[in-house]
C-alpha positions in Angstrom: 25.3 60.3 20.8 23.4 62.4 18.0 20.0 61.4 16.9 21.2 60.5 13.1 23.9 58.2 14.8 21.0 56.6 17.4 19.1 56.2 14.2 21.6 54.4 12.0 22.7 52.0 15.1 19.0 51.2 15.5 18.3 49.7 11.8 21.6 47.8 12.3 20.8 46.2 15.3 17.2 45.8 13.7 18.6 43.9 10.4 21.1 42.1 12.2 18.4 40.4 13.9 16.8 39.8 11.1 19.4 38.4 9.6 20.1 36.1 12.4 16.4 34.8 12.4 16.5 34.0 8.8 19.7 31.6 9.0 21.0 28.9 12.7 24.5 29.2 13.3 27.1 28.0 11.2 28.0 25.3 13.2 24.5 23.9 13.9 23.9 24.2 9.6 27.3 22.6 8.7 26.5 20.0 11.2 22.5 19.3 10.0 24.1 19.6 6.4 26.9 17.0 6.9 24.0 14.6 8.4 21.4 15.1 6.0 24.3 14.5 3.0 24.3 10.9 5.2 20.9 10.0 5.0 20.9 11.2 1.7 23.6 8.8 0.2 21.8 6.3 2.6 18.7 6.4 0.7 20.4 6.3 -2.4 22.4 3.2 -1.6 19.3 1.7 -0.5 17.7 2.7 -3.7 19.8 0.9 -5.8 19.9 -2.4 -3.7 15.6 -2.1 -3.6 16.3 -1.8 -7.8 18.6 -5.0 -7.8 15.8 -6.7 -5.7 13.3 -5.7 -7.7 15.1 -7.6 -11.0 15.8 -10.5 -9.0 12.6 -10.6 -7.9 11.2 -10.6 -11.6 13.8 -13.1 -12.7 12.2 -15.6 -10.0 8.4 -14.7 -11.2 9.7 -15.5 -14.7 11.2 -19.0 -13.6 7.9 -19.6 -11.6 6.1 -19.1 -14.9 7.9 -21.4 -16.6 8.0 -24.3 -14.1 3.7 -23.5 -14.2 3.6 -24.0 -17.8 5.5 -27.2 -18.1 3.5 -30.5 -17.6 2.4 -31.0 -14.4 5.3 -33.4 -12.0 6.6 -34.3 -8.9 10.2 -32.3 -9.8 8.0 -29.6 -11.1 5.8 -29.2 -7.9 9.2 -29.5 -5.8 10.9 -26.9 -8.1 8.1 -24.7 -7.6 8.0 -24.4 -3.9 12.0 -24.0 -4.3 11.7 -20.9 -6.9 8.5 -19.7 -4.7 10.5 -20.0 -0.9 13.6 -18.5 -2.9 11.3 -15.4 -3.8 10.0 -14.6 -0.5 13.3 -14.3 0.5 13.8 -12.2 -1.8 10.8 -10.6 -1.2 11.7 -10.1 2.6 15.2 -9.0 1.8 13.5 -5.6 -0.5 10.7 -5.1 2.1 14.0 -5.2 4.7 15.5 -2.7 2.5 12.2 -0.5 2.6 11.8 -0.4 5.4 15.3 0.5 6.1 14.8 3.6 3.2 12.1 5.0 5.0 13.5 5.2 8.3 15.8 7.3 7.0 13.5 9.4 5.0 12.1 9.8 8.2 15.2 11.1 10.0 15.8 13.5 7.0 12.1 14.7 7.3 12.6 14.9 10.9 15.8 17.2 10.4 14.0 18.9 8.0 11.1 19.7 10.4 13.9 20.5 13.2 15.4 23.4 11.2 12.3 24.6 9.6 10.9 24.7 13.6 14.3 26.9 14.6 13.9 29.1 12.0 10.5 29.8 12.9 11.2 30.5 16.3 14.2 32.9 15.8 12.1 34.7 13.2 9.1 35.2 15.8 12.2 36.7 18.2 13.5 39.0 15.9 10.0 40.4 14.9 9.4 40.8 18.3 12.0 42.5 19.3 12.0 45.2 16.4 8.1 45.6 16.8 8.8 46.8 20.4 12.2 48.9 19.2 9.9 50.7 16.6 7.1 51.2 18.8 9.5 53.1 21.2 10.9 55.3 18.1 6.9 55.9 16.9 6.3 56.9 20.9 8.0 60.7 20.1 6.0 62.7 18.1 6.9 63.8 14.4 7.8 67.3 15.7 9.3 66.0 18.7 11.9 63.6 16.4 12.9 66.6 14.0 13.9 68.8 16.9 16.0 65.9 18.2 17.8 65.6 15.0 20.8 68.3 14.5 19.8 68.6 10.4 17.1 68.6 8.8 18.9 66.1 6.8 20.0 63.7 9.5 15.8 63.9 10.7 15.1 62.4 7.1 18.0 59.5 7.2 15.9 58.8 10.3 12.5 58.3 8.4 14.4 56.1 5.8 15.7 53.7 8.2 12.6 53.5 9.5 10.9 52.5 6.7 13.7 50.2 5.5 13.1 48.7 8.9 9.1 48.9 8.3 10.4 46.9 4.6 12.5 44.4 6.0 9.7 43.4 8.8 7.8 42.9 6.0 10.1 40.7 4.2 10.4 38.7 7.2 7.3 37.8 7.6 6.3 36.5 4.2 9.3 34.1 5.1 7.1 33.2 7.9 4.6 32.3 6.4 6.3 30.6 3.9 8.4 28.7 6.4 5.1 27.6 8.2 3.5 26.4 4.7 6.9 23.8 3.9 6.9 22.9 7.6 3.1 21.7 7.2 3.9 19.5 3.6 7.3 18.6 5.4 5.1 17.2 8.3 2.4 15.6 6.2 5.4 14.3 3.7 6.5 12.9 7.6 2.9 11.4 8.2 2.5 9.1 5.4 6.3 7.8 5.9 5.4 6.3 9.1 2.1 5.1 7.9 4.4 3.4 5.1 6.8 2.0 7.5 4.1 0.7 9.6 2.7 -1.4 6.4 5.6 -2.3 5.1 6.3 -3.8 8.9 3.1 -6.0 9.3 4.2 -7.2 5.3 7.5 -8.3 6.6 5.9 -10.0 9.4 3.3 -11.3 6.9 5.7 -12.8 4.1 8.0 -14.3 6.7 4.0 -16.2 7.8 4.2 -17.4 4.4 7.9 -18.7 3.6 7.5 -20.8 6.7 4.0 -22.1 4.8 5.9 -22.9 2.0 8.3 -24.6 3.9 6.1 -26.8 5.6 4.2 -27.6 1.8 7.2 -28.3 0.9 7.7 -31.1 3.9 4.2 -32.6 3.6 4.5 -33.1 -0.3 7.5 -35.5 0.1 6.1 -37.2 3.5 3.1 -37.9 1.6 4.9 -39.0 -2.2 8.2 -40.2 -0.7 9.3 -38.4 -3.9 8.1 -41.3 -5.8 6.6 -39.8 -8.6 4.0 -42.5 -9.2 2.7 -41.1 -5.3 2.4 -38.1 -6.5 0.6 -39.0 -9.8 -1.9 -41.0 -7.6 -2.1 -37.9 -5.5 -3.5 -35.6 -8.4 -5.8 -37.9 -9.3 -7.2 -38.4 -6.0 -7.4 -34.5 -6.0 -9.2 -34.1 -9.2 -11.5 -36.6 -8.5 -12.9 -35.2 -5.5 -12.7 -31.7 -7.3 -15.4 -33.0 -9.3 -17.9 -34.7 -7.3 -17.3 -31.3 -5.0 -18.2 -29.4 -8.4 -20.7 -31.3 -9.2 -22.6 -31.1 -6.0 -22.0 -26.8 -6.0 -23.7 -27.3 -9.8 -26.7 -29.1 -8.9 -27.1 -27.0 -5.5 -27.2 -23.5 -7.6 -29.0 -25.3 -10.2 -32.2 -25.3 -7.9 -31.7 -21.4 -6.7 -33.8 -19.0 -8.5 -33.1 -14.9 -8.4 -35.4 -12.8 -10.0 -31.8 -9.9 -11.4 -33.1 -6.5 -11.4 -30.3 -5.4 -14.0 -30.9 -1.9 -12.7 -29.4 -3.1 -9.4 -25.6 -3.5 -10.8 -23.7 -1.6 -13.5 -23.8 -2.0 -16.4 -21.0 -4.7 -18.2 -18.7 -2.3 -19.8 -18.8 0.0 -17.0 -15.0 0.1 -15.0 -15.7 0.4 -12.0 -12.9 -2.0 -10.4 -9.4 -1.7 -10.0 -7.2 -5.2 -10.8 -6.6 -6.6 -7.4 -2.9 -7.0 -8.1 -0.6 -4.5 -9.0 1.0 -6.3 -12.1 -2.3 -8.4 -13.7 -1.6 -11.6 -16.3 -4.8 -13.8 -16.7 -4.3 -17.2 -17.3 -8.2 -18.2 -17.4 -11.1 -16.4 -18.6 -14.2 -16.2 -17.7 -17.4 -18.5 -19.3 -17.5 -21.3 -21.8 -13.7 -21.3 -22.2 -11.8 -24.3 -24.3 -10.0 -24.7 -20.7 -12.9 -24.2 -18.4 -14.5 -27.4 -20.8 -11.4 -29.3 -20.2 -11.1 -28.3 -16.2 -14.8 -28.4 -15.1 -18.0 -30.8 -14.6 -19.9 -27.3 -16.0 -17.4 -26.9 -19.0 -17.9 -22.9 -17.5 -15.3 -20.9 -15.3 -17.5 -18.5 -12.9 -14.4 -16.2 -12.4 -11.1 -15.1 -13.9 -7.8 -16.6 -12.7 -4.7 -14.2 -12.7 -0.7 -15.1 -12.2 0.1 -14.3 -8.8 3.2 -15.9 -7.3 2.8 -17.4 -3.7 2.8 -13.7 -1.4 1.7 -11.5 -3.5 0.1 -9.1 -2.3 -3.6 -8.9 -3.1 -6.1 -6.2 -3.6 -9.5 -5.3 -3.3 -10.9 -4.1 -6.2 -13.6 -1.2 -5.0 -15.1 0.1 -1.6 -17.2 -2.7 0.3 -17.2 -4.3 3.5 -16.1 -8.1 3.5 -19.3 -10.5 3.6 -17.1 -13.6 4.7 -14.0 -15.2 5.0 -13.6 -19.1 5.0 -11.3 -22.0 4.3 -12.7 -25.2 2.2 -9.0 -26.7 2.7 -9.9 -27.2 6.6 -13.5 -29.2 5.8 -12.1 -30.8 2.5 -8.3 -30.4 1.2 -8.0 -29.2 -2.6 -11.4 -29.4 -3.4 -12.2 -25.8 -4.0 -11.2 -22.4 -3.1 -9.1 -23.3 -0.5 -9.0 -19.9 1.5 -11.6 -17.3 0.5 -12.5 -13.6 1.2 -16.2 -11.9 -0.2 -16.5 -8.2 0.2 -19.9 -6.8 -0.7 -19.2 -3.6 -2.6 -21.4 -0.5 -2.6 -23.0 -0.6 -6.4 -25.0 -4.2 -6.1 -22.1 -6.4 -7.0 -19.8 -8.8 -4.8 -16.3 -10.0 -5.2 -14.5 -13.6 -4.4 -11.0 -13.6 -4.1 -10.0 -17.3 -3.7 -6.9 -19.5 -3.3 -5.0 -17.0 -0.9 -2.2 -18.2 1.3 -2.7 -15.3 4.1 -6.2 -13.8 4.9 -5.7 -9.7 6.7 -9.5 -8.9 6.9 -12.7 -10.2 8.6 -16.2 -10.1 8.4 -17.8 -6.7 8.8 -14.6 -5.0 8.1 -14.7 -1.8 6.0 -12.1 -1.7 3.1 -11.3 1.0 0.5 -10.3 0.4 -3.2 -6.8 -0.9 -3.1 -6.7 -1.8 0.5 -4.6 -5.0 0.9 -7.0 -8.2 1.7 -4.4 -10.6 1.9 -1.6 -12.7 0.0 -2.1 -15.4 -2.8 -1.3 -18.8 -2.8 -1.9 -22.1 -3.9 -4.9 -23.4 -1.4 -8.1 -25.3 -2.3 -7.9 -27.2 -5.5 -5.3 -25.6 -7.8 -2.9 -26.4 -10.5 -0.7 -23.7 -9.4 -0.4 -20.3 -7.9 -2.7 -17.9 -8.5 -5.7 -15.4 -7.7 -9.6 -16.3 -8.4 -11.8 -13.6 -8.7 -15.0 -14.0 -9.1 -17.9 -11.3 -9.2 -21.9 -11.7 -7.9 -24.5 -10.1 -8.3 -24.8 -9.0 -4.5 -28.5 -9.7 -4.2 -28.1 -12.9 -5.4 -25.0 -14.4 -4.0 -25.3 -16.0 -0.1 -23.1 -17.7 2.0 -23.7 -21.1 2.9 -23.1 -23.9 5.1 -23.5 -27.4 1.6 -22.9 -30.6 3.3 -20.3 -32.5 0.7 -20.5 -36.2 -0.7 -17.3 -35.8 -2.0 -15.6 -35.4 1.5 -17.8 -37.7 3.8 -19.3 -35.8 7.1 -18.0 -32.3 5.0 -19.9 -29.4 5.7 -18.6 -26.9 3.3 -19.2 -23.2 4.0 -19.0 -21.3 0.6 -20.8 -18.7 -1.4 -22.7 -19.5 -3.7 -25.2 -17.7 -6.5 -27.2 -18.9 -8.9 -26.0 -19.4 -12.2 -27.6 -15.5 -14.0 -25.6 -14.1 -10.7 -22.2 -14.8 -12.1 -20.6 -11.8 -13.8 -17.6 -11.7 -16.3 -14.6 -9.7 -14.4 -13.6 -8.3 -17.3 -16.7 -6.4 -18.2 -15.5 -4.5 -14.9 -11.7 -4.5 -14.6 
């Protein structure tokens, strides 16, 4: 065989592999194609039915809303935990259909990483292979290689191959490298799916906690009114009445602690330096001398800011902190005050209460980041429907305290609780 003929046979042979490294066999790609198109029309299926959720979803917070607003009844408190237990099914249902979304992102990732991984690996093979196929040819001296040829012509068709071959090496590694670069965002894309199907797991197992709550509200209301509506008229009174005296024994207890507020210790009001702890925010109380907070409380002040937050909602702290506390009033004293309660101290002099929750998900000394879920809301501790109280401290000033209670006898409440220039206007942070 002549040298010019060697030559030629060598650069196909060379970009043959090549070729081969940069594309998997046609049967392998049309059947990775046909099941990727699957889990594509999969996730879009699933994307439309999470869309249809989502509406249904709002529909319900709308009814919920409406029910809240109305005057306050036994049908309206029975219609509310029917709208509320209806929602969570809903809710479950989308975080069903989630959860089902990602796993499939996941498989199409996965697939994605697969091929990526292949190509990789026939690349390495071919570059290998011509590496060691040119380092034979660069063995022979340049004098050595024009005597083999027959022409001087056929001796230069050699060189050209050669650096065609040198070129397409080349080529094939910047696809390397590229290849390596997707395959690490394709992995870390990978990563934070299964991080995200892990939450969205514990939620499921989380709002399913809470429709059964609901459930079993729903049960204790009617044993205790035997759906009369005088029962339950009687029962709201009772409720309010021990609201009070509880109120008025916190008032006259913070009334007697003294701070001395170095206002260098906390930023300034004005300054945002919280995130809302829910992802969609309505208040329906402010904070201070409002005309409700006259009408609601012995103080004629609110201490915190009340938001609309459907039973399971998911809820959020507002900044980096580590939680002070968690308690529950309900299990010293039913509906008499924040009912269950989470404090994070937070790491620029001010402290956060987030009361009423159904579902609590952190405990003392735990470490939280901005957003991190603390727990669900609900309707415990005294409330005249579902929602979120947020509070905010100066953290200097605010302790957790065990207050024995006149208004539930033997009571011992543990609560925080802050002298009066401690409390803060949420807003001024939010």
């Amino acid at each position: 065989m002549s040298s010019y003929l060697r030559g030629s046979l060598l650069f196909s042979v060379a970009l043959s592999l090549i070729i081969v490294a940069s594309t998997i066999t046609f049967s392998t790609a049309l059947a990775q194609t046909t099941h990727l198109d699957e889990l594509k029309q999969n996730i879009s299926t699933r994307e439309d039915t999470i869309k249809q959720l989502e509406q249904e979803i709002a529909d319900f917070k709308q009814r919920l809303s409406n029910v809240d607003s109305q005057k306050k009844t036994l049908q309206g408190a029975l219609q509310t935990l029917d709208l509320s237990r209806a929602k969570l099914s809903k809710d479950i249902r989308l975080t069903q259909m989630k959860i089902e979304r990602t796993n499939d992102l996941i498989s199409e990732l996965n697939g994605s990483i697969s091929q990526k991984q292949l190509k990789i690996e026939k690349n390495k093979t071919a570059i290998s292979d011509i590496i060691i196929k040119i380092d034979r040819i660069d063995a022979n001296t340049l004098v050595e290689a024009l005597l083999s040829n027959d022409t001087i012509s056929s001796f230069l068709e050699d060189v050209d191959n050669m650096e065609k071959l040198q070129a397409s090496i080349r080529d094939n590694i910047k696809s390397l490298e590229r290849l390596k670069s997707e395959l690490g965002g394709t992995k870390t894309s990978y990563q934070s799916e299964r991080k995200k199907l892990t939450g969205l797991s514990a939620q499921l197992s989380d709002q399913k906690e809470i429709s059964d709550s609901e459930r079993k509200q729903q049960s204790a209301l009617l044993l205790v009114t035997k759906n009369q509506e005088s029962n339950y008229k009687k029962l709201l009174a009772d409720r309010e009445a021990r609201k009070k005296q509880f109120e008025q024994e916190i008032n006259d207890f913070e009334a007697q602690l003294r701070a001395e507020i170095d206002p260098n210790s906390f930023p300034t009001p004005g300054t945002k330096v919280f995130a809302y702890p829910l992802d969609e925010h309505f208040i329906t109380q402010k904070f201070g001398k409002t005309v409700d907070a006259q009408r609601l409380y012995v103080s004629g002040t609110h201490n915190g800011t009340d938001f609309r937050a459907t039973p399971g909602t998911i809820i959020k702290s507002v900044a980096n902190g580590t939680v002070t506390a968690t308690g529950d009033t309900d299990k010293t004293c039913p509906n008499a005050s924040y009912g269950r309660w989470v404090l994070i101290k937070h790491r620029n002099g001010l402290s956060t209460l987030y009361g009423h929750l159904e579902l609590i998900k952190v405990r003392a000394g735990q470490e939280l980041e901005q957003g991190d879920t603390i727990g669900y809301s609900g309707n415990t501790g005294y409330s005249t429907g579902p929602h979120l109280h947020l509070t905010v401290y100066v953290s200097s000033a605010v302790q957790v305290t065990q207050l024995p209670s006149k208004s539930c006898r033997g009571a011992i409440f543990t609560i925080p609780v802050a002298p009066q220039n401690a409390y803060l206007d949420p807003l001024a942070y939010l």
